[in-house]
N, C-alpha and C positions, 0 to 999 in steps of 0.2 A: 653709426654714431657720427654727427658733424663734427668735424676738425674744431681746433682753438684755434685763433686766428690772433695775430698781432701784426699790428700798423704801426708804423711810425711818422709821425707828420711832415707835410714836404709843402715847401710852395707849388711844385709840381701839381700834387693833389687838391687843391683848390676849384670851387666852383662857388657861382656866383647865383646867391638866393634869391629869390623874387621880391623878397622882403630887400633888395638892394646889399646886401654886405655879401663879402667874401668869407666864404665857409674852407675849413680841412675839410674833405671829403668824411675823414672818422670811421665811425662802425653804424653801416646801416645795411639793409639786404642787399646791398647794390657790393658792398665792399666785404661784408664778412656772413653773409646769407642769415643774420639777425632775423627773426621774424615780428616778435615787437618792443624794439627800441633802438636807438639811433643814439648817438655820440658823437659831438664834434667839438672844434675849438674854434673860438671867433676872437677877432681881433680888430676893434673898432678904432680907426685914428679918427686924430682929434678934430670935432666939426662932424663925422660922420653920423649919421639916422638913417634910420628904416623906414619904412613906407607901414604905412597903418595897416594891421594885418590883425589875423585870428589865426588859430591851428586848431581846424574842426577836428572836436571829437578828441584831441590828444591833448596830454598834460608835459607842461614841460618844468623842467630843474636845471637851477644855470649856480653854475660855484666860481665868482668873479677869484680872477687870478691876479689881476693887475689892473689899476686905475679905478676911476669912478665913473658913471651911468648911472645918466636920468629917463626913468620911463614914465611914459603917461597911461593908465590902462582905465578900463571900464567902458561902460556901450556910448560913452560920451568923451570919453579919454580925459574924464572931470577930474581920477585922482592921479599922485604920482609920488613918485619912491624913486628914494636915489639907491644907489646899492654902491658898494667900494668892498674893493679885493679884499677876500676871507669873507665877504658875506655871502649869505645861500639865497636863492630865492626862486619861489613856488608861484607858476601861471597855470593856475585852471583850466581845463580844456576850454574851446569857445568865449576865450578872453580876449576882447579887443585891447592892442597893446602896442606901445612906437616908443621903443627906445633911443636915446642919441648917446653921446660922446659931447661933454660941453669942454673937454679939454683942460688944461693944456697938453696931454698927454695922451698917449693909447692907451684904450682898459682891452682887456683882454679876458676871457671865459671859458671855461668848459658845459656846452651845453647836452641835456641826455632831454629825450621825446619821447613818448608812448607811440611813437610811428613809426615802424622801420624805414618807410621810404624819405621822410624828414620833407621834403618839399609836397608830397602831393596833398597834405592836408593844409598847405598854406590858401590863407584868403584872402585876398586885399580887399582892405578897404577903402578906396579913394577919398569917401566924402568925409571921411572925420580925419583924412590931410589938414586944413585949415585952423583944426581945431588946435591945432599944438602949435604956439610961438613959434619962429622960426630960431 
């Protein structure tokens, strides 16, 4: 029977996602041998954005803790949703998706994935970069 495992968060533990933000490391198969799902916390300062991405094949759930985040999603990043701490919010697998931080404050999150490994179903997408305001 695999152990239970508890982390506690460190700046120590941080890595930095493709998708550009710094991640807690959290519980993935890397840190507590999960085999599908992944947990972490993000912590977006103010001005910060991610680079347009997908998470092939995996669904993700994010339960803002702190501050407010604007995302643009869809195959054209046509719509968008703001989210503010204590709201939930549900991305479909193969969701094209570019969140920021419009500030003035850090928002902060707890995110879980249907991917244990969390980075390797990441996709960029470069070309729908332009399509989001700066």
């Amino acid at each position: 029977m695999p152990d239970c495992i508890k982390l506690r968060p460190s700046s120590a533990q941080t890595y930095t996602g493709k998708q550009g933000f710094s991640y807690f490391e959290g519980i993935a198969r890397e840190t507590a041998g999960s085999q599908a799902i992944c947990m972490h916390l993000l912590t977006i300062p103010p001005g910060g954005r991610a680079k347009a991405h997908k998470h092939a094949t995996h669904e993700t759930a994010i339960y803002m803790t702190e501050g407010v985040t604007v995302m643009y999603w869809g195959e054209r990043l046509e719509n968008r949703i703001e989210v503010s701490a204590g709201d939930l919010l549900y991305i479909p697998a193969d969701t094209p998706h570019l969140p920021f931080n419009p500030g003035p404050g850090s928002a902060s999150a707890v995110i879980a994935r249907t991917d244990p490994h969390e980075q390797e179903s990441v996709v960029l997408l470069p070309e729908l970069e332009g399509l989001v305001p700066e």
